[in-house]
C-alpha positions as CSV (number, residue, x, y, z in Angstrom):
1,X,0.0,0.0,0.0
2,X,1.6,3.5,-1.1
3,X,0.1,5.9,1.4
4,X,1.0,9.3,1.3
5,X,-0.2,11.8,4.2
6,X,-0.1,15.1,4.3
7,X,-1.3,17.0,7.4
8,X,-2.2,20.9,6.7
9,X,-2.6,23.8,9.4
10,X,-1.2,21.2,12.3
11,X,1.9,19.5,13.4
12,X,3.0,16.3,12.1
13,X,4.3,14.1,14.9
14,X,5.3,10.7,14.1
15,X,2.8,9.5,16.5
16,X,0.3,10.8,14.7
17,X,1.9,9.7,11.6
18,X,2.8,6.4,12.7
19,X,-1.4,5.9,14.4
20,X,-2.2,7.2,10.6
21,X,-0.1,4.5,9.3
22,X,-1.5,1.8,11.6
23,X,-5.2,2.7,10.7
24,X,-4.8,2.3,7.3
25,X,-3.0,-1.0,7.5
26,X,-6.3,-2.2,9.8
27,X,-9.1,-1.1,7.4
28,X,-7.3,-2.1,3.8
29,X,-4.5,-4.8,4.9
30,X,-6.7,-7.5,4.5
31,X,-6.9,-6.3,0.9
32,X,-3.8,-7.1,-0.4
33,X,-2.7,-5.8,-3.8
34,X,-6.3,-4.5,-4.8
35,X,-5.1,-0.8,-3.0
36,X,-3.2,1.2,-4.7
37,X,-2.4,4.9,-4.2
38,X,-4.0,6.3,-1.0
39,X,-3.8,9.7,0.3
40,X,-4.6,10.8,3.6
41,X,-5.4,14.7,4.2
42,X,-5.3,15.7,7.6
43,X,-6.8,20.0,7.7
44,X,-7.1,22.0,10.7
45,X,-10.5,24.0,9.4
46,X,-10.5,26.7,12.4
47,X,-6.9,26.9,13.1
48,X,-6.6,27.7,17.0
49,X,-9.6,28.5,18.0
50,X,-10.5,24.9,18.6
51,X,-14.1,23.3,17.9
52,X,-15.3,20.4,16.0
53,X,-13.0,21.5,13.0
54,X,-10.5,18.8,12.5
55,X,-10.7,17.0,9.0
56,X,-9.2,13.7,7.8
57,X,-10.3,13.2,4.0
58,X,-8.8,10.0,2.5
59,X,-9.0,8.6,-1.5
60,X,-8.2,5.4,-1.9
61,X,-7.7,3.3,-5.6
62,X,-9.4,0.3,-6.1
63,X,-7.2,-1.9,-8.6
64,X,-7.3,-2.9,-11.2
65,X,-10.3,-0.6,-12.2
66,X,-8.5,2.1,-11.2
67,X,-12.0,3.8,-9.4
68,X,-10.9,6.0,-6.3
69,X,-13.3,5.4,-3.3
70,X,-13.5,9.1,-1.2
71,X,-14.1,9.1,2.7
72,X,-14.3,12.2,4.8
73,X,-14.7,12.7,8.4
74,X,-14.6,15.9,10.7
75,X,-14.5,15.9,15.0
76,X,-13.2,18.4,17.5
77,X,-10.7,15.2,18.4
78,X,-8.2,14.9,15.7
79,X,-7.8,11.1,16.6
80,X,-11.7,10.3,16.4
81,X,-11.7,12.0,13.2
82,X,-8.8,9.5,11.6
83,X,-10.6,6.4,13.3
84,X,-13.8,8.0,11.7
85,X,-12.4,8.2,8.5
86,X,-9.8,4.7,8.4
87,X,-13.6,3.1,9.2
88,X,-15.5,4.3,6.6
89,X,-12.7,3.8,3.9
90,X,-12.3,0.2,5.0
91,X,-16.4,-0.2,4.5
92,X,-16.5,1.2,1.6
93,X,-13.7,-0.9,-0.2
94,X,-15.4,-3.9,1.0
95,X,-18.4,-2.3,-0.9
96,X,-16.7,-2.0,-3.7
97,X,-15.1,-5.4,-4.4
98,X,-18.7,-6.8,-3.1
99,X,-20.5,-4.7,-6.1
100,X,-17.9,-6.3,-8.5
101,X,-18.4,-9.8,-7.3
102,X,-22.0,-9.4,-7.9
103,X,-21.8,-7.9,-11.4
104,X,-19.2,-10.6,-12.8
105,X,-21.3,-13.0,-11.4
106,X,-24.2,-12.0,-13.3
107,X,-22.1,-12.1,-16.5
108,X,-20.7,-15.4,-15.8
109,X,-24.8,-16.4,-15.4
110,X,-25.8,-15.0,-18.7
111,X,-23.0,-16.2,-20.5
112,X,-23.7,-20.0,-19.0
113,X,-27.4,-19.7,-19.8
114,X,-27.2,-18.5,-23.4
115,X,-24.4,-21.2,-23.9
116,X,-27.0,-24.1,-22.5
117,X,-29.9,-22.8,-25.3
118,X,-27.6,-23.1,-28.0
């Protein structure tokens, strides 16, 4: 998995990067080659003033196809908002690969079917 993170209007510890880094390997390990490129944004919306403005946005490419999956998530807890985030990326990969499944498998059913009428 190529993951590149980028953290805007905050600090970039390596805890932070390393809990990032850990995440990501949690929600799309158990997908092997199928990720490709992902990108993790981490913004500070408000700056210091504090509040529920802490975004992680992450893009994530589903290979072969290429298709890049989008998750977002936003909390006053910076941590919450990457667990948010790693979560919902991780679900909606699963998605993915489930809606592909079902699509060749209707294929591989019309293609048996018109080859028994023949």
């Amino acid at each position: 998995m190529d993951a590149d993170i980028r953290i805007l209007s905050t600090d970039l510890t390596e805890a932070l990067q390393s809990y990032i880094e850990r995440r990501l390997h949690f929600s799309l390990g158990r997908f092997g080659g199928r990720v490709g490129r992902v990108r993790v944004r981490i913004t500070d919306v408000n700056g210091p003033r504090g509040g529920p403005d802490k975004s992680c946005h992450i893009s994530a490419e589903l290979l072969p196809s290429g298709m890049t999956l989008l998750q977002q998530a936003a909390d006053a807890n910076l941590y919450t908002a990457i667990g948010q985030a790693t979560e919902g990326i991780g679900r909606s990969f699963s998605r993915a690969l489930g809606r592909n499944r079902e699509r060749k498998r209707k294929r591989e059913t019309v293609r048996f079917s018109r080859q028994r009428q023949s």
